[in-house]
C-alpha positions in Angstrom: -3.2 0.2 -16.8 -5.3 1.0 -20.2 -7.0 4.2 -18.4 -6.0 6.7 -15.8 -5.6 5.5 -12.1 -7.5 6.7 -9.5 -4.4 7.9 -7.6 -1.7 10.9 -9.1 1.3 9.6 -8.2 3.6 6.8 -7.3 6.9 7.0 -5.3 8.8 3.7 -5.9 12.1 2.6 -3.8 13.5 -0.3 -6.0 12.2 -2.4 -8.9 11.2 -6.1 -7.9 13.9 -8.0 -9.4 16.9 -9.8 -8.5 18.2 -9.7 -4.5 15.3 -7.0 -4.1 12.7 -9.3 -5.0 14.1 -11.8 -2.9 14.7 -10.0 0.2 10.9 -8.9 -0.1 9.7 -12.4 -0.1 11.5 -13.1 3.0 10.1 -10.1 4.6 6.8 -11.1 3.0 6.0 -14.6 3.7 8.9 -15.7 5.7 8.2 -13.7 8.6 11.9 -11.7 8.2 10.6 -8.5 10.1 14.5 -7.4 10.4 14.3 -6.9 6.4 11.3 -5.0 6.9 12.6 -3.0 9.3 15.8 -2.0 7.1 13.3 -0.9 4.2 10.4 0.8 6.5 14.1 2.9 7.3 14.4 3.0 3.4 10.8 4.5 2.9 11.2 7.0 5.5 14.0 8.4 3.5 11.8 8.5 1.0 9.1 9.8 2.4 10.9 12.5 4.0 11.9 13.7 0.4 7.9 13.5 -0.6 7.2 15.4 2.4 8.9 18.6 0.8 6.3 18.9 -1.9 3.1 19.1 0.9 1.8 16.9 3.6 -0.6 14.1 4.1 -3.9 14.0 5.8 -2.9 10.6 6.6 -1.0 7.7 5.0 -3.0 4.3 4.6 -1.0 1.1 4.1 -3.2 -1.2 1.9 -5.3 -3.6 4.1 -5.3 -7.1 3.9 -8.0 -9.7 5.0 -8.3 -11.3 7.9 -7.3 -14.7 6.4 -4.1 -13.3 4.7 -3.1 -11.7 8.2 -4.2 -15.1 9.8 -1.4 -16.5 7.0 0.9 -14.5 7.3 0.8 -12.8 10.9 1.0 -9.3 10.1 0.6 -7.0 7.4 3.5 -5.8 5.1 2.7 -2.1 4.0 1.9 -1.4 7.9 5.3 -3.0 9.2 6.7 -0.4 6.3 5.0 2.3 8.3 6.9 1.9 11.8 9.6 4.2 11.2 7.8 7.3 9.6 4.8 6.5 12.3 7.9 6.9 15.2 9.2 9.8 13.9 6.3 12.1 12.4 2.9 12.8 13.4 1.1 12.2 10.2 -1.7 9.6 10.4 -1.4 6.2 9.9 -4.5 5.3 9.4 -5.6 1.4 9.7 -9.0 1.4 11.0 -10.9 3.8 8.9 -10.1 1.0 5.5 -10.9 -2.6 5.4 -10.5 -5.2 3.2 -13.9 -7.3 3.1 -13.4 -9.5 0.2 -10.8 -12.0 0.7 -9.5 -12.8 -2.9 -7.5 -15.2 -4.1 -3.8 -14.3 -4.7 -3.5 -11.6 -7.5 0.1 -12.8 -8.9 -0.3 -15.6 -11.0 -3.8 -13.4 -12.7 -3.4 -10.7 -15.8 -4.2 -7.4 -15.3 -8.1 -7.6 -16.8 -8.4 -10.6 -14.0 -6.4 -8.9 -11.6 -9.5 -6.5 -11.8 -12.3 -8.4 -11.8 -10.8 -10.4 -8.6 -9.6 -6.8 -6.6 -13.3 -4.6 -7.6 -15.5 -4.3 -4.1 -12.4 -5.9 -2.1 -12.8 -2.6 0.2 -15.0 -0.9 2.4 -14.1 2.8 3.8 -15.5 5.0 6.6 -16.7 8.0 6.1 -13.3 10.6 6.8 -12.4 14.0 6.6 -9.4 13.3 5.1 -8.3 15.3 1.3 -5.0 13.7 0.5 -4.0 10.4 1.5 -1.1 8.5 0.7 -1.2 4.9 -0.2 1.0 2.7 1.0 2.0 -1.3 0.0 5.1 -3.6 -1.1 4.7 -4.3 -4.5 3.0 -2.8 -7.3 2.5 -5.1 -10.5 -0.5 -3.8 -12.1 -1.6 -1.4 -9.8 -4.6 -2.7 -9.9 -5.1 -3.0 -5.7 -3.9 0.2 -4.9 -6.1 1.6 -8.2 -9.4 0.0 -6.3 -8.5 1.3 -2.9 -7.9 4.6 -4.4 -11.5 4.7 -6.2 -13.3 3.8 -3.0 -11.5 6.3 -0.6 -12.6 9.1 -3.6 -16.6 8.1 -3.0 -15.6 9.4 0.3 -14.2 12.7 -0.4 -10.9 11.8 -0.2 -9.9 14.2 -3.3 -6.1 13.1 -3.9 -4.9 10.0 -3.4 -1.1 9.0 -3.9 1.1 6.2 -3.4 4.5 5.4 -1.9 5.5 1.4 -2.7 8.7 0.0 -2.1 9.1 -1.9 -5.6 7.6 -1.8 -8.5 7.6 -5.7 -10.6 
């Protein structure tokens, strides 16, 4: 990113390559939910270590559209959530964000379209929330997790971080 994100930080399990990257597209698009369950017990790990430096409001695992869920039958960043939503009480929050532009796939697009494609993709309830933590699979760009985290601040949201399970 050529200017600051919107977010602070960025927790990161693994870097998409190799077996990684290929387990997470089983997981992904292949409906392999007992590879998401092995890292959602990964991130927990981690997130127990974040959880040392201060808590969360809640944690928000990026939203997908309709159509994508339709695809795909669930979404990823929540399925990456079962194991710290069993065994803490922070929020996970998935009502109170929706995606309401379904956009075309960001992968294949550079960052400066990655951008244009992503801006206005999310709509956010008002929420009392201060610091959130962001939550998805990947992060190439960080453009997605960027946009969320600019709409959740015209909110009042006044800290937004995020936890991602690779980075590509």
């Amino acid at each position: 990113m050529s200017h600051s994100p919107a977010f602070s930080k960025t927790y990161v399990l693994y870097d998409y390559s190799h077996a990684c990257a290929q387990l997470i597209k089983q997981f992904k698009f292949n409906r392999q939910l007992c590879i998401g369950d092995y890292f959602a017990h990964q991130l927990y790990g981690l997130y127990r270590l974040i959880k040392e430096n201060g808590n969360y409001d809640a944690i928000i695992p990026l939203p997908l559209s309709r159509a994508r869920i339709k695809e795909r039958g669930y979404n990823q960043a929540h399925e990456l959530l079962r194991i710290i939503a069993k065994n803490t009480n922070t929020v996970i929050d998935t009502q109170s964000v929706r995606r309401i532009k379904a956009t075309k796939s960001l992968s294949p697009l550079n960052l400066e379209q990655r951008k244009k494609e992503i801006k206005g993709a999310f709509s956010v309830q008002a929420m009392s929330y201060k610091k959130v933590l962001l939550v998805d699979d990947v992060m190439t760009t960080g453009s997605s997790l960027n946009e969320l985290a600019k709409t959740l601040t015209k909110v009042g949201v006044e800290s937004c971080d995020v936890l991602i399970l690779a980075r590509a």
